[in-house]
C-alpha positions in Angstrom: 48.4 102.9 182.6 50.3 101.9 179.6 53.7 100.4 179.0 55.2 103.7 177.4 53.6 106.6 179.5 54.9 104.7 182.9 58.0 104.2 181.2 58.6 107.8 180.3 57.3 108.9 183.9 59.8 106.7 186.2 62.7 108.5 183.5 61.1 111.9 184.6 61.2 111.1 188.3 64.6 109.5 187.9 65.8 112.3 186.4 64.5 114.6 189.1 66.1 111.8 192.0 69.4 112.4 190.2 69.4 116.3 189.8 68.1 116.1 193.6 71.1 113.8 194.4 73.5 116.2 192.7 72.0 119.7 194.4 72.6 117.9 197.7 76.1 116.7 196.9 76.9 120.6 196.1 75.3 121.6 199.6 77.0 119.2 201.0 80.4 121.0 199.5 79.6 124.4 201.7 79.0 122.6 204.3 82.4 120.7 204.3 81.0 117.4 204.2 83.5 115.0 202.2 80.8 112.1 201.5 79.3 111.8 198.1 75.9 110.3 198.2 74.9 109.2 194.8 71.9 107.8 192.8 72.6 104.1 191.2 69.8 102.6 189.3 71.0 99.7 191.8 71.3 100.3 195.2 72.7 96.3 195.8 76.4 96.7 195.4 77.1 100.1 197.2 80.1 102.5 196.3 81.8 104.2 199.2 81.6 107.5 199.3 83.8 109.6 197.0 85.0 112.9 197.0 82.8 115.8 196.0 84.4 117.5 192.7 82.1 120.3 191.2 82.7 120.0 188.2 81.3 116.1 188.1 78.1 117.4 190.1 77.9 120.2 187.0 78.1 117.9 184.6 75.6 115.5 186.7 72.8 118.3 186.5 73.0 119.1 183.1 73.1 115.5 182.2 69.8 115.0 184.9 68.1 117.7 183.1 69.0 116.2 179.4 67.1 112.9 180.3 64.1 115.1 181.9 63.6 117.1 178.7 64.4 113.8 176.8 61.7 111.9 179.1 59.2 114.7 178.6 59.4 114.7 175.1 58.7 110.3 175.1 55.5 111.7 177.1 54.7 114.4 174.9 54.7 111.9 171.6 52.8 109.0 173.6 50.0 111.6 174.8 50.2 113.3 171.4 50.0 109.4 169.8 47.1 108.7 172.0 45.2 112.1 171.3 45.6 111.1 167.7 44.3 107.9 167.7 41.3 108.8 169.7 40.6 111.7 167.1 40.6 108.8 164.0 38.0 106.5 166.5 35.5 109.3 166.5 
């Protein structure tokens, strides 16, 4: 697999980790649970949990589904690239 089509998958399923993250953290809220787990591209230094606040986890999503859309659209242009290319070669 190449360098830019695995790039653009791991910010899909990233993406998808975060919005996952976020949904849960909203469950969480109904459920009365005070403990916000969250997604860090570095899981080393770990923040305590925080307090849930809605709007945050709103704003969390849509930015989660930004970089999915974004990520989908590097895929589209590498595949798009690629189908290009192979239509010059033949």
């Amino acid at each position: 697999m190449n360098v830019p089509l695995s790039s653009a998958l791991s910010g899909i399923s990233a993406a998808n980790e975060r919005l996952r993250a976020s949904a849960a953290n909203i469950a969480n809220l109904a459920a009365g649970n005070l403990d916000r787990p969250s997604v860090e591209p570095n899981q080393v230094d770990k923040v305590p949990g925080r307090e849930i606040n809605p709007a945050n986890e709103v704003v969390e999503q849509q930015s989660a589904a930004y970089a999915f859309v974004a990520n989908l659209k590097v895929l589209q242009t590498q595949l798009n690239t690629t189908g290009a290319l192979l239509d010059i070669k033949a």
